[in-house]
KEKE-3310 file (N, C-alpha, C; in steps of 0.2 Angstrom, whole numbers, plus 5000, padded with zeros to 4 digits):
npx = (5510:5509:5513:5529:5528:5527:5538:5551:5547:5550:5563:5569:5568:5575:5590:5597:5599:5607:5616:5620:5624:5636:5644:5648:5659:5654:5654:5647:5644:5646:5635:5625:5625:5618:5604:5599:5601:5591:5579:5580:5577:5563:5556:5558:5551:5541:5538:5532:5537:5550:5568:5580:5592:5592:5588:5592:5598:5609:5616:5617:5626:5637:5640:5645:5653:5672:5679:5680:5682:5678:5666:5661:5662:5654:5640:5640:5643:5633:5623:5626:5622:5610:5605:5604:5597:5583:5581:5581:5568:5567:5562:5548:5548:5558:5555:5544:5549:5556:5547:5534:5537:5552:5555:5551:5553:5567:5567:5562:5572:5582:5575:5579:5594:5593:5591:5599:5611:5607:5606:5619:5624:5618:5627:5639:5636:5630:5621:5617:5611:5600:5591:5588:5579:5569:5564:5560:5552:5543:5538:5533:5523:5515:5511:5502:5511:5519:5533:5543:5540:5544:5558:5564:5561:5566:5582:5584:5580:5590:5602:5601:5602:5618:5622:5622:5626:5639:5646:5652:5648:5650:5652:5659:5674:5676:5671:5680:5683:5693:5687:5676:5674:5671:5676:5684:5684:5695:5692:5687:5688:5692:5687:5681:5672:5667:5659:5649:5643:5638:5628:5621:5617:5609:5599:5590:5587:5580:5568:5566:5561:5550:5541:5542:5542:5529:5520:5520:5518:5504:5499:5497:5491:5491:5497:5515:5529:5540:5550:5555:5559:5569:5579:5583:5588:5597:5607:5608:5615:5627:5634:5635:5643:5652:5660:5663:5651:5638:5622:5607:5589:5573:5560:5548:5539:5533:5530:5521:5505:5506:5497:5501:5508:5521:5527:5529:5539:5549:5553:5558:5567:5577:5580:5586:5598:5603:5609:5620:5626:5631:5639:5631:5631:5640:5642:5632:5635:5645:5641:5628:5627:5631:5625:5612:5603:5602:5587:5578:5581:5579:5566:5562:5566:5563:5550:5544:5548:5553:5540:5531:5533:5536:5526:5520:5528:5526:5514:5515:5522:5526:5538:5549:5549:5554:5570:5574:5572:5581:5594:5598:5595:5608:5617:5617:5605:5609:5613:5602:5593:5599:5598:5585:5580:5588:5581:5566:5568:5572:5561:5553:5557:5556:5544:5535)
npy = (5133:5122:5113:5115:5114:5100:5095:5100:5095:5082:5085:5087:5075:5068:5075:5067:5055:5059:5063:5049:5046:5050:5045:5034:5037:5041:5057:5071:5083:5076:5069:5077:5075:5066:5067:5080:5072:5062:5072:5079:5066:5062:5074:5072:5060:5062:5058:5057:5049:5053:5053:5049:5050:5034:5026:5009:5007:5015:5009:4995:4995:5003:4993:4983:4988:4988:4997:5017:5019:5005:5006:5014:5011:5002:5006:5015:5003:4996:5007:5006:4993:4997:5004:4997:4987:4993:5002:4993:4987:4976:4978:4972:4958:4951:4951:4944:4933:4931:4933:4933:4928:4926:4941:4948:4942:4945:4959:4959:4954:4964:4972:4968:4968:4983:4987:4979:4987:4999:4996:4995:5007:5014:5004:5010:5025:5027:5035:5047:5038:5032:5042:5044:5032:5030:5041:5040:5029:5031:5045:5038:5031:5039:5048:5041:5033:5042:5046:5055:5064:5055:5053:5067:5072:5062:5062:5077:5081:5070:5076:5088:5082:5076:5089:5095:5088:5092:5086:5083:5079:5064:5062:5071:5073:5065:5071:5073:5085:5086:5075:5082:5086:5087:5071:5062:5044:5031:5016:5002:4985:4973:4966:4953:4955:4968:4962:4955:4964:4972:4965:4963:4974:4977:4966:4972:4985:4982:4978:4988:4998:4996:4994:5005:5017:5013:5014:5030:5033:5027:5037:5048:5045:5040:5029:5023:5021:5009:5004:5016:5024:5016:5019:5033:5032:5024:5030:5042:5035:5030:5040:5048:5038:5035:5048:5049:5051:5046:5033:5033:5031:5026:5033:5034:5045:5059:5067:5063:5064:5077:5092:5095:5082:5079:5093:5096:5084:5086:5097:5094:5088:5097:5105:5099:5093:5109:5111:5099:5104:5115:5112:5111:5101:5094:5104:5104:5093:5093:5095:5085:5072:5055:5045:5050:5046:5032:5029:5032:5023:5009:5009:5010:4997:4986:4988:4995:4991:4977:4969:4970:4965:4952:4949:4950:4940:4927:4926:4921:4909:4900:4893:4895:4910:4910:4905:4914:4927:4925:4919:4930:4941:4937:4938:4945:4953:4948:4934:4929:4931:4922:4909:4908:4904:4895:4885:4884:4877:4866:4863:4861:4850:4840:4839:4847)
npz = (4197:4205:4198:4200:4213:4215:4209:4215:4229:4224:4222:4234:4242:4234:4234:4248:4245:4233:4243:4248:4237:4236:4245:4244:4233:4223:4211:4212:4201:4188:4188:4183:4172:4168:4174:4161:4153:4155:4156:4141:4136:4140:4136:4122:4120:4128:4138:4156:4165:4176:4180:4192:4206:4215:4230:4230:4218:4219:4232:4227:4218:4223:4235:4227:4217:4221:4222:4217:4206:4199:4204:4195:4184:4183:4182:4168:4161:4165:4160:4144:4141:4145:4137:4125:4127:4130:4118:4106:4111:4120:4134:4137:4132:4140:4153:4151:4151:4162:4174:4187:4198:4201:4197:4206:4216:4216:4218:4233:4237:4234:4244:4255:4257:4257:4268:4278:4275:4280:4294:4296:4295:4307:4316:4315:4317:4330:4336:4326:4318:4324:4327:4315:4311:4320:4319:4305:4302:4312:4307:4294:4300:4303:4293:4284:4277:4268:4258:4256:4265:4276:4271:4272:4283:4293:4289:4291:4303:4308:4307:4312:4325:4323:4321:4334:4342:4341:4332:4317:4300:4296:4281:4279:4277:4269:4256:4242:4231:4220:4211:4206:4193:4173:4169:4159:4167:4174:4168:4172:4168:4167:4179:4190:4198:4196:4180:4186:4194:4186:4178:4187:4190:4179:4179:4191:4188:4176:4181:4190:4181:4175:4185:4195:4183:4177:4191:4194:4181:4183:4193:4183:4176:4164:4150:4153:4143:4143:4138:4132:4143:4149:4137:4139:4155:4152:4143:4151:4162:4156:4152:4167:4172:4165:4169:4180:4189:4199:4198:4189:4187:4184:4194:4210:4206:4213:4206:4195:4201:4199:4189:4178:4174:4163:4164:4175:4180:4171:4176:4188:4185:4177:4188:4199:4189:4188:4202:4204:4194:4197:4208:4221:4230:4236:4246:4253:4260:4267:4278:4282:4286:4281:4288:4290:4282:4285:4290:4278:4272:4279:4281:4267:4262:4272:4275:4266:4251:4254:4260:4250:4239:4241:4245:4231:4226:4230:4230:4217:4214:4227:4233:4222:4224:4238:4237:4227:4233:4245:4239:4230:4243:4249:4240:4227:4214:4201:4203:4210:4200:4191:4197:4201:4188:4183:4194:4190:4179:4185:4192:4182:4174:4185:4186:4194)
capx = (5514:5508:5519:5533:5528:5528:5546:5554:5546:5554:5570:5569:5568:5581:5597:5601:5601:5612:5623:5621:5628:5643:5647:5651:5665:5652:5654:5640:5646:5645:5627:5621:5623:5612:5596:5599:5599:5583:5574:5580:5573:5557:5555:5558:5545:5533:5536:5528:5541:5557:5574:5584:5595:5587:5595:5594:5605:5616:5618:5620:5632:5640:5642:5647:5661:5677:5683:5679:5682:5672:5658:5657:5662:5648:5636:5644:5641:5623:5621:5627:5617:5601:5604:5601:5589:5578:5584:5576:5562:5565:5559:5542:5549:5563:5549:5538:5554:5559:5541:5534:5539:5557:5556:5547:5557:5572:5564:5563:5579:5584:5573:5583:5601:5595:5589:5605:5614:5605:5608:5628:5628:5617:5631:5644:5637:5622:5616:5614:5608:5595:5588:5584:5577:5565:5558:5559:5549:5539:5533:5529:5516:5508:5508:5501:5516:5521:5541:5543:5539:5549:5567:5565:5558:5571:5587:5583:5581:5597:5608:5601:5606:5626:5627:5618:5631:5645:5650:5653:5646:5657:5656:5663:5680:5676:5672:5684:5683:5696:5683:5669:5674:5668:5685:5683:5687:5699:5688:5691:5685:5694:5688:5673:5665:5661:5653:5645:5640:5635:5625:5615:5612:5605:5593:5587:5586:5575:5563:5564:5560:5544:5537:5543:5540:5522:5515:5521:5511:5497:5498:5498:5483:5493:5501:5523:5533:5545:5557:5558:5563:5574:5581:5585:5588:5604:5609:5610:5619:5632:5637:5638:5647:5662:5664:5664:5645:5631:5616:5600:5584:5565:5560:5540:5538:5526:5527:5514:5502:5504:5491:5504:5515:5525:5530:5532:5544:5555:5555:5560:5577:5583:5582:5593:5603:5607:5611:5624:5632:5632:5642:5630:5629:5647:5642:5628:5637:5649:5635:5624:5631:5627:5622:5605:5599:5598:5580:5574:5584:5578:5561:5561:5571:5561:5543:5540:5550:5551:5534:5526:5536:5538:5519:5518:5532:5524:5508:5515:5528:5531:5545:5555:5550:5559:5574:5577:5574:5587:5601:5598:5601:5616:5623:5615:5599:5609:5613:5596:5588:5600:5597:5579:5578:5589:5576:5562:5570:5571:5556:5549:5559:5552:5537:5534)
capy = (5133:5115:5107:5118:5113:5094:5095:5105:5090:5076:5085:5085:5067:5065:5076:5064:5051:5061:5062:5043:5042:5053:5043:5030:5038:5043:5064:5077:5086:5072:5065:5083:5075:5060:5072:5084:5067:5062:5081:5078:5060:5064:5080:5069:5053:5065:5053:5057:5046:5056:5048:5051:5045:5028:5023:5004:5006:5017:5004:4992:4999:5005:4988:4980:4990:4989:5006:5022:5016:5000:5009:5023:5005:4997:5011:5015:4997:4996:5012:5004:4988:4997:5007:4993:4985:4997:5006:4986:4987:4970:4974:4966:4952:4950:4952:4938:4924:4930:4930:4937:4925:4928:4947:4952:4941:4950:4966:4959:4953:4972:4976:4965:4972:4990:4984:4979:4994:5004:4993:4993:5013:5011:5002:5015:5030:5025:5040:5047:5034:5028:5045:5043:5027:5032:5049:5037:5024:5036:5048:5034:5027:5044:5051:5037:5027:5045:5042:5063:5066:5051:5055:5073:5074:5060:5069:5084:5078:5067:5081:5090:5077:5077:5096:5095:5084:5094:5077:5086:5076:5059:5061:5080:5072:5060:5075:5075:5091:5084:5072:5085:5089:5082:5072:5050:5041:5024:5012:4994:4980:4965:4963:4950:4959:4973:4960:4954:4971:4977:4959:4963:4981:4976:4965:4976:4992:4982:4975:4995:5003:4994:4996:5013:5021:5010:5016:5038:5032:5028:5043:5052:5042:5041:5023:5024:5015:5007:5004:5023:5027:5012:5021:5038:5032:5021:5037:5045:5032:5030:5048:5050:5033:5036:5053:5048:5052:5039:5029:5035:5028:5027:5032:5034:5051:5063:5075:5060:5069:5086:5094:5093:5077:5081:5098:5094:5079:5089:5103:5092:5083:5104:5110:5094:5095:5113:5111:5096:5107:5122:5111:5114:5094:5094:5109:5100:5085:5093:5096:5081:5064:5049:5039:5053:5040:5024:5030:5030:5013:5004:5011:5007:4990:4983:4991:4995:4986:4969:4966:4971:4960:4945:4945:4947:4933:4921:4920:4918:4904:4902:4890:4899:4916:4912:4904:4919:4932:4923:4919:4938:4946:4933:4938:4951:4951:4945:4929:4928:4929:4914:4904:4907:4902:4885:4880:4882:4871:4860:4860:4858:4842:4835:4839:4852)
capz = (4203:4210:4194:4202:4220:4215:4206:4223:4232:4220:4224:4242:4241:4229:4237:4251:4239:4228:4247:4249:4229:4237:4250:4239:4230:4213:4209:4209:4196:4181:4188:4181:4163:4168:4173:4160:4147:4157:4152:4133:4135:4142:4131:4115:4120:4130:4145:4163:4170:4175:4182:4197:4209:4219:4235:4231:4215:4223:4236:4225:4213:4227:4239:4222:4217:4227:4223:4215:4198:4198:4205:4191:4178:4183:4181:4164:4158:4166:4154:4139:4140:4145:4129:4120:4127:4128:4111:4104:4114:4123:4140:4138:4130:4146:4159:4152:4151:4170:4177:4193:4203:4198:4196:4213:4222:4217:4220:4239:4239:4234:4252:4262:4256:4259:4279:4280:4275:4288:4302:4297:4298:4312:4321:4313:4321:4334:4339:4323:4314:4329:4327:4308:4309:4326:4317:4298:4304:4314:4302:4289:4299:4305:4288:4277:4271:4263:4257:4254:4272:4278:4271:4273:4291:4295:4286:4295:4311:4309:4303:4320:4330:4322:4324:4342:4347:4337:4328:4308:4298:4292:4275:4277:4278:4264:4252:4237:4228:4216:4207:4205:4190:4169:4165:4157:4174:4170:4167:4175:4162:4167:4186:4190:4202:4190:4179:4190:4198:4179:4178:4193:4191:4174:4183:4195:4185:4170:4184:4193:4179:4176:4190:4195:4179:4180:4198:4191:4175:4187:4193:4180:4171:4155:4147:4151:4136:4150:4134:4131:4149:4149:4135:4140:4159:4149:4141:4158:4166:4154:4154:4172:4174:4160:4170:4187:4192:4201:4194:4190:4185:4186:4202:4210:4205:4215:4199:4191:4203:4199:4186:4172:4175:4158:4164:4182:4178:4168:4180:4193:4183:4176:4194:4200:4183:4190:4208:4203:4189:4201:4215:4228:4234:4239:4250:4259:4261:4273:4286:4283:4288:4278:4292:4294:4277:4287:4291:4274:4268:4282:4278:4259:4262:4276:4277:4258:4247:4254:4260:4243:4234:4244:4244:4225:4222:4235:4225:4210:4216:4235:4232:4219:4227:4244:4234:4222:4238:4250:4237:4229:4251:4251:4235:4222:4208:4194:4205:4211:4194:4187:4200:4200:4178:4184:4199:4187:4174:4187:4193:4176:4173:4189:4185:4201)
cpx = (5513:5514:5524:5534:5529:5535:5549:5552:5550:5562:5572:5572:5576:5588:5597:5601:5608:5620:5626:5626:5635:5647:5651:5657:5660:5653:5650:5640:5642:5637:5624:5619:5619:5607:5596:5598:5591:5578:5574:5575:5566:5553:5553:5551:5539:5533:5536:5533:5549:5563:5575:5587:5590:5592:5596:5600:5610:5619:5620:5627:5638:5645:5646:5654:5665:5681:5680:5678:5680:5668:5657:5658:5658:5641:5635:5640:5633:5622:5622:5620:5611:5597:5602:5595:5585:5577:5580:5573:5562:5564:5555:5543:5554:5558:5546:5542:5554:5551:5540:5535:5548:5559:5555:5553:5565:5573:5567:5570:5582:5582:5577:5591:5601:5594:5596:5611:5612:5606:5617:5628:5622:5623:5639:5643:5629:5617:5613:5608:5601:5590:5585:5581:5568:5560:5557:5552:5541:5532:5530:5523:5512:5507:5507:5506:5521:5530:5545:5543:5545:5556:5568:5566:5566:5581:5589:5584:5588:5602:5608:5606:5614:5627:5625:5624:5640:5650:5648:5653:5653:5656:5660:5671:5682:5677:5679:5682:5687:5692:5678:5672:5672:5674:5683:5686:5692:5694:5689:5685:5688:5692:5680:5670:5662:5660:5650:5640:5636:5628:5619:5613:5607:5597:5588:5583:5579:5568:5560:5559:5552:5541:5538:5538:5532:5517:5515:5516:5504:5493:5495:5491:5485:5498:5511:5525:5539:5552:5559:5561:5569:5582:5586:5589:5595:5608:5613:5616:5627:5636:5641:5642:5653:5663:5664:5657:5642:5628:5609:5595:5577:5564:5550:5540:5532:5524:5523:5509:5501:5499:5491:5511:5523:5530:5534:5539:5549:5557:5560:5569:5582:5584:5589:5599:5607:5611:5616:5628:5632:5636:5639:5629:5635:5647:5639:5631:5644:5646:5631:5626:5628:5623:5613:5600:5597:5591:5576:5575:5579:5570:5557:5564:5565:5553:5540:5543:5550:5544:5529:5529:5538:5531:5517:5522:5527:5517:5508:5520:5531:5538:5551:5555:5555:5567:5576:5578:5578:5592:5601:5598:5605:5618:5620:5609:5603:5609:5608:5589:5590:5599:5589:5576:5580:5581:5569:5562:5570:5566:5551:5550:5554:5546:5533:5530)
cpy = (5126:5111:5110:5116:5104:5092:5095:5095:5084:5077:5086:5080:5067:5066:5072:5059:5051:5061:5057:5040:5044:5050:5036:5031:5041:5054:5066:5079:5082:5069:5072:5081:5071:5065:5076:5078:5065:5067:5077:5072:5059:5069:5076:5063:5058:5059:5058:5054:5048:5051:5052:5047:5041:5026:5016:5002:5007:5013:4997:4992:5002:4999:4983:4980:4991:4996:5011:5021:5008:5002:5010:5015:5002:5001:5013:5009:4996:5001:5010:4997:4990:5001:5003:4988:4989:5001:5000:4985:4979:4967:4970:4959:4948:4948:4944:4932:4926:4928:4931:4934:4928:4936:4950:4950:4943:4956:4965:4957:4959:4974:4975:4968:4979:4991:4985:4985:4998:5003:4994:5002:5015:5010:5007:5022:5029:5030:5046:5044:5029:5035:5047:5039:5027:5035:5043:5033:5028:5039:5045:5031:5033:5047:5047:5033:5038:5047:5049:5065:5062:5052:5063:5074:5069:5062:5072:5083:5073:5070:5085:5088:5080:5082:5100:5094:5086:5090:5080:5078:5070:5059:5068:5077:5066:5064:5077:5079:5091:5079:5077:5091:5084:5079:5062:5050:5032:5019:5005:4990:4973:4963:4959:4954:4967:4969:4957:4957:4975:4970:4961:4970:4982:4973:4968:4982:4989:4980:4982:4998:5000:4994:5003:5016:5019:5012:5026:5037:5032:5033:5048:5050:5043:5034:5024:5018:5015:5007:5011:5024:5024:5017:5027:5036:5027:5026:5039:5042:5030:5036:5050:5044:5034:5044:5054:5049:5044:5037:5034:5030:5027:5027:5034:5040:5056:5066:5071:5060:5076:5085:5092:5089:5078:5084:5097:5088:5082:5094:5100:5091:5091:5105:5104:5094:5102:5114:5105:5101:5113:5120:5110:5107:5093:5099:5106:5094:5086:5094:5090:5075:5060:5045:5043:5051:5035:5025:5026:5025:5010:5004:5008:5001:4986:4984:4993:4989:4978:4966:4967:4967:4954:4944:4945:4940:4928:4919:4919:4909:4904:4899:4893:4905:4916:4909:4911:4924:4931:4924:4928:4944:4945:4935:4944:4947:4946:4936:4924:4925:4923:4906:4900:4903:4894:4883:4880:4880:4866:4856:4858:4850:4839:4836:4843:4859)
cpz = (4206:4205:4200:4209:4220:4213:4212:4227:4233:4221:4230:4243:4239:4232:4243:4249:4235:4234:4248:4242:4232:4240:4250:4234:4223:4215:4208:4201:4192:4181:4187:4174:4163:4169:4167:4152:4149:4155:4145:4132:4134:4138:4124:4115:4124:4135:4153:4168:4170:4179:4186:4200:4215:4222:4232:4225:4216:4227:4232:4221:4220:4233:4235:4220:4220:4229:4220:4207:4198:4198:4197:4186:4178:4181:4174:4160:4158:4161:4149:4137:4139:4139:4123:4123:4127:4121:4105:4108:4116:4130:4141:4138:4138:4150:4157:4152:4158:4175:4184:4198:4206:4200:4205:4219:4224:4219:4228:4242:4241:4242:4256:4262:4258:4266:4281:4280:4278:4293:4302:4298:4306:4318:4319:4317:4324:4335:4336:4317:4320:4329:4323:4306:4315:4321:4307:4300:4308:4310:4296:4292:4301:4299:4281:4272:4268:4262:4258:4263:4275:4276:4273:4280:4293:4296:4289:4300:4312:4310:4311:4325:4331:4325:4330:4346:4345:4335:4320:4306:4294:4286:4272:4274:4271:4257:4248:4231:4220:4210:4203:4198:4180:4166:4164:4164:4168:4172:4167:4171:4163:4175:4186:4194:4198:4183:4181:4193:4192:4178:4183:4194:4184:4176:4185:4191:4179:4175:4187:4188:4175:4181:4193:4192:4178:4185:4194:4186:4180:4190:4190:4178:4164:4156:4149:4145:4141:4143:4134:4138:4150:4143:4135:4149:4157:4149:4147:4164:4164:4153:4158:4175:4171:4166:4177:4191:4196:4197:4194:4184:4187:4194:4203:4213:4209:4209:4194:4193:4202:4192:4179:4172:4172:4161:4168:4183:4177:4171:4186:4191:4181:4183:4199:4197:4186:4196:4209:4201:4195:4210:4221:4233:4237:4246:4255:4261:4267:4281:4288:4283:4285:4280:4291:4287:4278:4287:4285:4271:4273:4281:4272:4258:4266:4279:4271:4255:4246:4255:4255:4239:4235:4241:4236:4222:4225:4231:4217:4211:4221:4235:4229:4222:4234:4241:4230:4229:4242:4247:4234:4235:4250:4248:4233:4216:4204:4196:4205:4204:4191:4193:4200:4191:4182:4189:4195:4182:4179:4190:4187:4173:4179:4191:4191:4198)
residu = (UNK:UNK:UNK:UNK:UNK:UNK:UNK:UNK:UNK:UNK:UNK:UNK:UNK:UNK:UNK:UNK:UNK:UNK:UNK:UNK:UNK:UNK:UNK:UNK:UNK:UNK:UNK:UNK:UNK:UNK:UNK:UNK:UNK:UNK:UNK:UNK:UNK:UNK:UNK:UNK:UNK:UNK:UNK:UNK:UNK:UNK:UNK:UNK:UNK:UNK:UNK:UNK:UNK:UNK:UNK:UNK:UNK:UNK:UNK:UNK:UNK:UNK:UNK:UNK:UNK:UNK:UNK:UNK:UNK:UNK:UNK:UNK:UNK:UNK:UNK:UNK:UNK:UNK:UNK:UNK:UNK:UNK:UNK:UNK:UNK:UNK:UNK:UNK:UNK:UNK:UNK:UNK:UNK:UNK:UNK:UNK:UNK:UNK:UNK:UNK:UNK:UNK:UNK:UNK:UNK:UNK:UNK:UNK:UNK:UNK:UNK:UNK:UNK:UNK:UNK:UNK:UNK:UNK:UNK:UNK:UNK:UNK:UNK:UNK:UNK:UNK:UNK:UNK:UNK:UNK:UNK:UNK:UNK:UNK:UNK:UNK:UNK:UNK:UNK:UNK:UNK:UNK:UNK:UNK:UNK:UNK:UNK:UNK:UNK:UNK:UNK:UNK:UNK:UNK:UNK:UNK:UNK:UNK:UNK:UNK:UNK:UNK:UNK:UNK:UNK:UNK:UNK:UNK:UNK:UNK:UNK:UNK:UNK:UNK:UNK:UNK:UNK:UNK:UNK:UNK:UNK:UNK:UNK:UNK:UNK:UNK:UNK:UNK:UNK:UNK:UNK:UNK:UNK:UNK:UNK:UNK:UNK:UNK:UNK:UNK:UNK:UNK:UNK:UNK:UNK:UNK:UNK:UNK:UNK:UNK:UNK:UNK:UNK:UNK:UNK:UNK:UNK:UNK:UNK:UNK:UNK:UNK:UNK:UNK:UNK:UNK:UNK:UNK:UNK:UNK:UNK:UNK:UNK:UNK:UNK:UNK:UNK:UNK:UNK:UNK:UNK:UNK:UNK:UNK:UNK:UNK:UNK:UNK:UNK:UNK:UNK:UNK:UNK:UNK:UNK:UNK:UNK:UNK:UNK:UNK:UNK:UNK:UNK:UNK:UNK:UNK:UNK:UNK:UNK:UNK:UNK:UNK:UNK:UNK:UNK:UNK:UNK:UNK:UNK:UNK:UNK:UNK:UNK:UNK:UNK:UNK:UNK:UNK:UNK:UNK:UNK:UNK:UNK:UNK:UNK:UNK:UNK:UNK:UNK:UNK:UNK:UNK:UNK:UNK:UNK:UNK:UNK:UNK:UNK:UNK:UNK:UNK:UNK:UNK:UNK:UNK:UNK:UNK:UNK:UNK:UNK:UNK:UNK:UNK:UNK:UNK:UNK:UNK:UNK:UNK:UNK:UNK:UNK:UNK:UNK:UNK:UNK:UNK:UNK:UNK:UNK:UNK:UNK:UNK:UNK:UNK:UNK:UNK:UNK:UNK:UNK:UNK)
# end
């Protein structure tokens, strides 16, 4: 019962994620085969560290692609690459050329992009997105930081808010019914911003999935093989990007808590897997407004993510750490990370 009550919880979480993937143009539907490749994955390597949708890739992948078909191509792409990376086991080796300076700072970068995207819907509907952000911010300091509490409770009470005020929620009218089904989408291959967009969720996602799957591991009290996750969380991404779906990948799992991580895990990605393939996210998506997620962006952008990552870039490298964090808000990781390799060539010639 407790794996069971851990999963449930881990999908709480997840579905207004899965709304925030929506509202980006990605399909419910096709992000069923990403979880349902995550179980297989997970099942095979006996990994603790399940997948799901993460606001910050969704945001990114999202702010990246110009249209509907960018998005799902960048996704798509990111899925192919992280197949082989991980497929040859070259996270460790990636990790130790980028260096925590580097890596973290990217991370923080990631915090500062998803602030911003709270504040922009914030200013898009005030009074829902002022009532997610109040109770988000809120319930993270009276209940210990806990992330499960904070988007749920926020959500919740944002959705109130809208149907208080009899304002149906903005992404009802966005809801495309005609997507939500499993068919290749057209696949754009010649535009820079989807390689640059697949560049920079590559980034992001080989740095996520190391430390995601890493803290769930801790949890768990059992070793992750970040290549395996990497692995299967490619799989999943490639699936649901050729057919129009979102991103997924390691996320900080409560079910590396429950009794039996393993089971727990895997329970969590069928019961998502089912409630995509059974439609029901497009249902909810007509009641709950996009904007009743700022809460938990601004939250995990501006109060988790960047302060734990600034302060580990800072003491590995204060210089290159506020460099890679700036240009990676201004721009995106992949930027981030090349600019950061150059500045410590450079510092290296002049001997810094």
């Amino acid at each position: 019962m407790e794996n069971l009550l851990a999963a449930i919880a881990v999908v709480i979480n997840g579905i207004p994620q899965g709304l925030l993937a929506m509202s980006f143009g990605f399909a419910a539907l096709p992000s069923a085969l990403a979880f349902a490749s995550g179980l297989t994955g997970a099942f095979i390597f006996r990994s603790v560290a399940p997948i799901s949708f993460q606001a910050e890739s969704i945001v990114l992948a999202g702010t990246m692609g110009k249209d509907r078909f960018e998005r799902c191509t960048i996704v798509f792409l990111t899925g192919i690459i992280m197949i082989v990376v991980g497929g040859l086991g070259l996270i460790e080796p990636t990790i130790r050329f980028i260096g925590p300076a580097i890596e973290n700072g990217m991370m923080a970068g990631v915090g500062v992009i998803l602030a911003v995207v709270a504040v922009n819907m914030l200013k898009k509907s005030p009074l829902v997105g002022a009532s997610s952000m109040l109770t988000a911010v809120l319930v993270y300091a009276f209940f210990d930081g806990n992330l499960v509490y904070t988007i749920v409770t926020s959500v919740v009470l944002a959705t109130a808010v809208s149907l208080a005020s009899r304002k149906r929620a903005a992404l009802a009218n966005a809801v495309d019914l005609s997507i939500e089904r499993i068919r290749p989408i057209k696949l754009v291959l010649n535009s820079p911003s989807v390689i640059r967009g697949t560049l920079a969720m590559v980034c992001f996602q080989i740095g996520g999935n190391i430390v995601y799957a890493g803290i769930t591991g801790g949890m768990a009290g059992v070793p992750v093989n970040v290549d395996h996750v990497t692995l299967y969380s490619g799989v999943g991404d490639a699936l649901s990007g050729f057919f129009g779906g979102g991103p997924v990948e390691a996320i900080i799992s409560g079910t590396g808590a429950a009794p039996d991580p393993w089971i727990s895990g895997m329970l969590m990605m069928g019961i998502m897997a089912v409630i995509l393939a059974a439609r029901l996210l497009p249902v909810l998506a007509r009641y709950i407004p996009s904007e009743s997620i700022a809460g938990f962006l601004f939250v995990l952008g501006a109060i988790v993510a960047f302060p734990i990552n600034i302060r580990l870039a800072v003491a590995a490298d204060p210089v290159l750490a506020g460099v890679v964090t700036v240009v990676t808000a201004a721009t995106d990781p992949f930027i981030g990370l090349v600019t950061g390799v150059v500045m410590r060539w450079l510092f290296g010639l002049a001997g810094m």
